[in-house]
C-alpha positions as CSV (number, residue, x, y, z in Angstrom):
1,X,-12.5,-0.3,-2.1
2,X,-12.7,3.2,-1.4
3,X,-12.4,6.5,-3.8
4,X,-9.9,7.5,-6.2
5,X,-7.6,10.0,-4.5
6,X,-7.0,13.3,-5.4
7,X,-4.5,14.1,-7.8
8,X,-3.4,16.2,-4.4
9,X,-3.7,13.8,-1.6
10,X,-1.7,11.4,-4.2
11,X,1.2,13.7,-4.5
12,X,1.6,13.7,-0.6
13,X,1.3,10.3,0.3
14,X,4.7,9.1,2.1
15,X,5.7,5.5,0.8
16,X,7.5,2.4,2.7
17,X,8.3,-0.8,1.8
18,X,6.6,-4.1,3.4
19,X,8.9,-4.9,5.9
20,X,8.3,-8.9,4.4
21,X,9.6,-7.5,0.9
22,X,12.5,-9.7,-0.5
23,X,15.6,-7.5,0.0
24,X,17.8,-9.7,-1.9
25,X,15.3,-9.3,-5.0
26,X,14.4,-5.5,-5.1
27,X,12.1,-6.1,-7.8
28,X,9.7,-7.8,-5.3
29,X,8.5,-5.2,-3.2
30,X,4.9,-4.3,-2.3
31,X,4.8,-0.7,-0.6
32,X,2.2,1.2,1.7
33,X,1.6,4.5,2.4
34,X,-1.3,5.3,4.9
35,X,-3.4,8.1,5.7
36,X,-6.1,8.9,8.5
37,X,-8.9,7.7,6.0
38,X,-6.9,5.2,3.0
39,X,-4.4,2.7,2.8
40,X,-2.6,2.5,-0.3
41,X,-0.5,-0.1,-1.8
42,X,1.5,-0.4,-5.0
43,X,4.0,-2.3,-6.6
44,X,7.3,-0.9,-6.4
45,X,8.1,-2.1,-9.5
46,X,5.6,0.3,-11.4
47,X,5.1,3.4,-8.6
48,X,2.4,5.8,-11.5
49,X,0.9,1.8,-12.0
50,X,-2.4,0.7,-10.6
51,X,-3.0,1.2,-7.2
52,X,-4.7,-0.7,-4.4
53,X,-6.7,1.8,-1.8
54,X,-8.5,0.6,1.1
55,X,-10.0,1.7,4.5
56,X,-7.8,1.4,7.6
57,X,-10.0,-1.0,9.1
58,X,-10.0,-3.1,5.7
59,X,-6.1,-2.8,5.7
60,X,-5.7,-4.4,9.5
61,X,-8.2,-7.0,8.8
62,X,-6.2,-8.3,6.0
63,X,-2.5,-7.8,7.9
64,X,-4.3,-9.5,10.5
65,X,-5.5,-12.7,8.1
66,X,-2.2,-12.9,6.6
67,X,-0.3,-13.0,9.2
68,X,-2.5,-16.0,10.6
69,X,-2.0,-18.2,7.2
């Protein structure tokens, strides 16, 4: 895990659902938004909730592990 963002950096990030999300159940949704430093995810469901930042290089190794299992 990386820092807390900024109350300013927060404001800006850009958000996109998983393309894997559920579309028939649009309370399942995990979304991303992704900067040159931090990978953020959240649930969809509760968007000023918890969320989960991570380095880049964090991010791909776990896209790249869950897409193997």
């Amino acid at each position: 895990m990386i820092r807390k963002a900024s109350a300013g950096e927060a404001s800006t990030l850009e958000w996109f659902k998983s393309s894997y999300s559920d579309s028939s159940n649009s309370s399942e949704c995990v979304e991303v938004a992704a900067t040159s430093k931090t990978v953020h995810v959240r649930d969809s469901k509760a968007p000023q909730g918890p969320r989960l930042t991570v380095t880049p290089d964090t991010w791909t190794d776990f896209v790249t592990y869950a897409a193997a299992s």
